[in-house]
C-alpha positions in Angstrom: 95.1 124.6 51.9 98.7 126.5 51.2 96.9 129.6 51.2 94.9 129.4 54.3 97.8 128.2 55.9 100.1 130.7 54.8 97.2 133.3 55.5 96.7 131.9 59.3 100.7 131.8 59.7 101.0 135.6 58.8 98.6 136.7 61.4 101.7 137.2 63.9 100.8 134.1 66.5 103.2 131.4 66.6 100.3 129.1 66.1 96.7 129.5 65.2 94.4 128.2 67.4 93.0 124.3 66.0 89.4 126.1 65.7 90.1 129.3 64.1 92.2 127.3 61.5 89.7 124.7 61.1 86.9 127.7 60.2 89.1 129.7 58.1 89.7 126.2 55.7 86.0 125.5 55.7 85.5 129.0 54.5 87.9 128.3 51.9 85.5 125.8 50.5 87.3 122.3 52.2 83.9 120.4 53.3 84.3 120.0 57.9 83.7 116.3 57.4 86.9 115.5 55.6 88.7 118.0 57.9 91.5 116.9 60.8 93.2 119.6 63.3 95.7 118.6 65.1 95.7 120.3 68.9 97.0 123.6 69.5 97.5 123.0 73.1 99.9 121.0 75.1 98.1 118.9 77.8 99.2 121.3 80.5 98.5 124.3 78.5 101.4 125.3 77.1 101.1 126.2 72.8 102.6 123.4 70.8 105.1 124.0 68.1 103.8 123.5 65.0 100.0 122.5 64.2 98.5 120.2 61.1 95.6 120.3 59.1 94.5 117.6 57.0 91.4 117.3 54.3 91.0 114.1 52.7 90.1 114.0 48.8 89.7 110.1 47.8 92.3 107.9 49.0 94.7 111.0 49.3 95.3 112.9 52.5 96.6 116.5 51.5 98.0 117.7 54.9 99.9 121.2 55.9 101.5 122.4 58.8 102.9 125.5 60.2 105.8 126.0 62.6 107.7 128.5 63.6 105.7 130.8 60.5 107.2 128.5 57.6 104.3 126.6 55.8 104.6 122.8 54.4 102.3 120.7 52.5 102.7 117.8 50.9 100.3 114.7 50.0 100.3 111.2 51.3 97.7 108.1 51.4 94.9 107.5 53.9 96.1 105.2 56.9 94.2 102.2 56.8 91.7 103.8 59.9 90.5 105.9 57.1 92.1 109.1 58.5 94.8 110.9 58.0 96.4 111.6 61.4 96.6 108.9 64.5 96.0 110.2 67.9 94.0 113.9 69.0 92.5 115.6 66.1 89.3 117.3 65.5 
């Protein structure tokens, strides 16, 4: 996940968009159905200022972000919905 993210973040946009970064992890072998994006997009348009990405592996959610170019990921448990993020993801 670091090195897609890191990847996506040098590309010179502020924020990748949620489906260009969900392909380019897929590619990197994370299966789509444990996959969540968060948006890339404000309601009214407007880029948001950081995006997640989160691939669940057991009862582990490994989950990165990008904001302002800097990369973070860390590792935290499922939430009892089974998912890793509450609210809009794909």
């Amino acid at each position: 996940m670091r090195n897609v993210l890191t990847a996506a973040a040098a590309q010179g946009k502020a924020i990748p968009d949620r489906e260009e970064l969900k392909s380019a992890l897929v590619a990197a072998g994370i299966p789509a159905d444990t996959l969540e994006i968060s948006t890339s997009k404000t309601p009214t348009g407007l880029d948001v200022d950081a995006i997640e990405a989160a691939a669940k592996s057991g009862g582990d959610c490994v989950i990165g972000q990008i904001r302002g170019g800097a990369v973070t990921v860390g590792v935290l448990p499922v939430l009892a919905s089974g998912k890793c993020f509450v609210g809009d993801s794909s």
